[in-house]
C-alpha positions as CSV (number, residue, x, y, z in Angstrom):
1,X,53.8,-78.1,-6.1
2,X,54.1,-75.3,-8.8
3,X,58.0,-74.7,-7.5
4,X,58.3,-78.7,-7.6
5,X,57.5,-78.6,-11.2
6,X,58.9,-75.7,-11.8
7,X,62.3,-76.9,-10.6
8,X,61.9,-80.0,-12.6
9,X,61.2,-78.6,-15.7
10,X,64.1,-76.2,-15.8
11,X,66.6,-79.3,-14.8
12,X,65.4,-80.8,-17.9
13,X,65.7,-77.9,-19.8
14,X,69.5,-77.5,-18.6
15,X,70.2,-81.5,-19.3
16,X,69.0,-80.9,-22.8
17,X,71.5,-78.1,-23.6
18,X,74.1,-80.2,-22.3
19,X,73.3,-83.0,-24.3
20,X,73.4,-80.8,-27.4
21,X,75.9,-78.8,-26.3
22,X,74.1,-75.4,-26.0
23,X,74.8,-72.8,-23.7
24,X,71.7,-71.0,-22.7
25,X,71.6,-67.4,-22.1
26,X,68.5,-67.4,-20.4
27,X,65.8,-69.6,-19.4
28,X,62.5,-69.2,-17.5
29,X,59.1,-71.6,-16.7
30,X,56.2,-70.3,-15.8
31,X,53.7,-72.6,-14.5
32,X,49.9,-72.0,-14.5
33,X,47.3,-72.5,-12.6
34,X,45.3,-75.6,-12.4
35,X,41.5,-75.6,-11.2
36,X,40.7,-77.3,-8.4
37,X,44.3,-78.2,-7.5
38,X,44.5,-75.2,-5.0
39,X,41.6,-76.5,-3.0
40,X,43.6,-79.9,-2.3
41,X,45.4,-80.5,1.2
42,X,49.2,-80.1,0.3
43,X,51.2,-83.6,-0.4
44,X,52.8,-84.0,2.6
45,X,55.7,-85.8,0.3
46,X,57.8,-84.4,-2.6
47,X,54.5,-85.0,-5.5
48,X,55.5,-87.3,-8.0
49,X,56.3,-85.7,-11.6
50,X,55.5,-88.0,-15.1
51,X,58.7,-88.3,-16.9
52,X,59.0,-86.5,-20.4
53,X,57.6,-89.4,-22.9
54,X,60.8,-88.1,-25.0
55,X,63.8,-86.3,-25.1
56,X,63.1,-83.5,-27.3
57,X,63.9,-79.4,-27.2
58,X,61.2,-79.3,-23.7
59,X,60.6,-75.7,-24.8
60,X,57.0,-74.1,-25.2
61,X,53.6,-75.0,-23.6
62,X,54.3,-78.7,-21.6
63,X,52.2,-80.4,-19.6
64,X,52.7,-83.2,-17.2
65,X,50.7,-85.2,-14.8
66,X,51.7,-84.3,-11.1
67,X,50.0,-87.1,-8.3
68,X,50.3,-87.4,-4.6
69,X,50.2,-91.0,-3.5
70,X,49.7,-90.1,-0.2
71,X,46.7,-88.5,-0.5
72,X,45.5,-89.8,-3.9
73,X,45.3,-86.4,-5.9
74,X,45.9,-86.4,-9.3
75,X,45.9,-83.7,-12.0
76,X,47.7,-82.5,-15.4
77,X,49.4,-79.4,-14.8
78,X,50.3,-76.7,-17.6
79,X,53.6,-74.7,-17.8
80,X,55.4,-72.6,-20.5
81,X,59.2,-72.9,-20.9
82,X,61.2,-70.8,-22.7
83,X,64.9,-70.5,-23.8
84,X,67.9,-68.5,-25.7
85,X,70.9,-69.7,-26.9
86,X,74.0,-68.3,-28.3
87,X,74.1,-70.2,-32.0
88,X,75.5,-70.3,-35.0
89,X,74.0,-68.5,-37.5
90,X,74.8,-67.5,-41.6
91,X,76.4,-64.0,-41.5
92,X,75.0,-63.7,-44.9
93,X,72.7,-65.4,-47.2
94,X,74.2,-68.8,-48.1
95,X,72.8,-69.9,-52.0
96,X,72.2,-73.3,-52.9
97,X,75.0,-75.6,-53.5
98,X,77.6,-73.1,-51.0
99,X,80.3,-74.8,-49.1
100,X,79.8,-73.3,-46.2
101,X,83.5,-72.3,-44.5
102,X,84.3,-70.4,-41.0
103,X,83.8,-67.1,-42.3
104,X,80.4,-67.8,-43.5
105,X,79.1,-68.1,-39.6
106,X,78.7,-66.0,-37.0
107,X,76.9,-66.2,-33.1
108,X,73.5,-65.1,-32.6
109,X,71.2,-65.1,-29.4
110,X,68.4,-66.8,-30.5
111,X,64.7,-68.2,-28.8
112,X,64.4,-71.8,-28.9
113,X,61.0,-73.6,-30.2
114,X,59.5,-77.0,-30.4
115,X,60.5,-76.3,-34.0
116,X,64.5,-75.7,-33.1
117,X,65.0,-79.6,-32.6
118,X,66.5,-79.1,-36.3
119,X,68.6,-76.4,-35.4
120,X,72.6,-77.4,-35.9
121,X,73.8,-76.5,-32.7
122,X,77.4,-77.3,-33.0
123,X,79.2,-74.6,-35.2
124,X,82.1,-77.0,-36.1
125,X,79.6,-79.7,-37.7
126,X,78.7,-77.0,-40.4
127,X,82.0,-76.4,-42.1
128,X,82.4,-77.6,-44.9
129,X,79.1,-78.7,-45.4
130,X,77.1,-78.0,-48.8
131,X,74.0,-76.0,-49.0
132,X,71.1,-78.1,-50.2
133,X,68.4,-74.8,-49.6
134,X,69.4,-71.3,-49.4
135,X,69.4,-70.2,-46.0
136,X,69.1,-66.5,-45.1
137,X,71.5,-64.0,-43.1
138,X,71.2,-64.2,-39.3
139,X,69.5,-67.5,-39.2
140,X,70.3,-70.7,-37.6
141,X,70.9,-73.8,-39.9
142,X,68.5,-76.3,-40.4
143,X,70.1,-80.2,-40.5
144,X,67.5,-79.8,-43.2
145,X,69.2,-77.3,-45.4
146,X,72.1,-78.9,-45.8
147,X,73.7,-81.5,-47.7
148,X,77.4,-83.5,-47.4
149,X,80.0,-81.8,-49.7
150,X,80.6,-83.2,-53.2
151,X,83.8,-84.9,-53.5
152,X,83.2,-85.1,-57.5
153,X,81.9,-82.4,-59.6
154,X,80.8,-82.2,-63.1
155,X,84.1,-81.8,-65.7
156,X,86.6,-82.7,-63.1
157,X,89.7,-84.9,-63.5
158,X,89.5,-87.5,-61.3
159,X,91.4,-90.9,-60.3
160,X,89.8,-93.8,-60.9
161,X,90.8,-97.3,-58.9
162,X,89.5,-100.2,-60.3
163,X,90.0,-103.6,-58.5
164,X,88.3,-107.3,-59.2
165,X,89.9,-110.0,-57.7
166,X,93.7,-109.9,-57.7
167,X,93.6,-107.4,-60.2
168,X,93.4,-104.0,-59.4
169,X,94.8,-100.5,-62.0
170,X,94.4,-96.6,-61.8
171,X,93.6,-94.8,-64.3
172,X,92.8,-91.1,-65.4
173,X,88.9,-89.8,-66.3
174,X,86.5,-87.1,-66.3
175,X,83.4,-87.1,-64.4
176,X,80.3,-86.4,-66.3
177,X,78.0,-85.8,-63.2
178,X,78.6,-84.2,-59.8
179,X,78.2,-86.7,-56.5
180,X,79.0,-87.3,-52.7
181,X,80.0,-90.1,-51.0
182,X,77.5,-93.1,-51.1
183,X,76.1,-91.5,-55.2
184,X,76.9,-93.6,-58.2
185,X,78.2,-91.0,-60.9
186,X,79.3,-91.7,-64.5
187,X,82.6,-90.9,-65.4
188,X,84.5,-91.4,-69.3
189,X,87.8,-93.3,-69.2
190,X,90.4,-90.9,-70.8
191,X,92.6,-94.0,-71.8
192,X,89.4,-95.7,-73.5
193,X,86.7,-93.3,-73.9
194,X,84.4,-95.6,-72.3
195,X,81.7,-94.4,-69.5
196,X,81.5,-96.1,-66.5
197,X,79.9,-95.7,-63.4
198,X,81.8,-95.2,-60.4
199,X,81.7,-94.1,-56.7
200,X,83.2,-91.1,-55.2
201,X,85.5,-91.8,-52.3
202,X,87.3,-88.8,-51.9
203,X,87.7,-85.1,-53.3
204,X,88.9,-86.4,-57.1
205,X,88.7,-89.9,-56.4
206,X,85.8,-92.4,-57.7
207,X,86.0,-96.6,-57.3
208,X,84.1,-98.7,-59.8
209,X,82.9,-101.8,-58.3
210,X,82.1,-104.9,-60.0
């Protein structure tokens, strides 16, 4: 029973890291021992092995319910799982408000927690990301931590497309606030020295809509 579970529990460990695209470095389960369950007549069929109730990181102390319907035995079973991954990691510390680039990252063996769920796994997802908490050297990056990019910052020139109806015109401004894509932003007209508000759509870009 303990190799059945055993077995199982790694498989679901390796179907996680492929679903996240994580290669791990090492892995092991250690099941332990459940009272009473040593005294019962083996399952003379594979025992049957309660699914995970979800698919999160299945690292740390699990336990699932293992039952022989042949015989009618049922019992809740302990095991620890652990894991390390290669990840990406900040080569140095990354300040609030960085954009972080290639050079910024490097790979890391690292032990995976119930608490790594937030990790970002996927190096290539990170560039060119903005840094919405400061995240220290030679630690992996938290979904948490960051923030998307701002295509607008605060004093930049930027285009702005204006369109209502048939009628649509560019014209020249200055952005008086910093924003991503989805923010409303104010932004003076350089032609009428009105502010607007206005959407960013891409790096120097912002839409008014009416």
């Amino acid at each position: 029973m303990r190799r059945h579970l055993s077995l199982t529990l790694e498989r679901e460990l390796v179907a996680w890291s492929q679903r996240a695209g994580v290669t791990l470095s090492a892995r092991q389960v250690v099941v332990r021992p459940t009272s009473g369950l040593a005294s019962q007549t083996p399952c003379p069929t594979p025992p049957v092995i309660a699914p995970a109730s979800t698919q999160s990181l299945p690292v740390g102390h699990l336990q699932r319910q293992v039952s022989c319907p042949a015989l009618g035995w049922r019992y809740f079973v302990r095991a620890k799982v652990s894991a390390t991954a290669e990840l990406p990691v900040a080569r140095h510390r990354l300040p609030r408000d960085h954009r972080i680039s290639a050079g910024d990252l490097a790979r890391a063996p690292k032990e995976l927690s119930a608490t790594s769920q937030d990790w970002v796994f996927d190096r290539e997802r990170l560039i060119g990301q903005a840094v919405r908490r400061a995240i220290r050297a030679d630690q992996p990056i938290r979904h948490s931590q960051l923030a998307p990019p701002n295509l607008v910052n605060l004093g930049d020139e930027v285009v702005i497309e204006a369109s209502s109806g048939g009628f649509s015109a560019v014209m020249r401004g200055v952005a008086l606030d910093s924003g991503g894509e989805g923010d409303s932003i104010r932004v003076r007209n350089l032609s009428s020295g009105k502010v607007i508000t206005a959407y960013p759509v891409a790096e120097g870009k912002v839409q008014t809509r009416f």
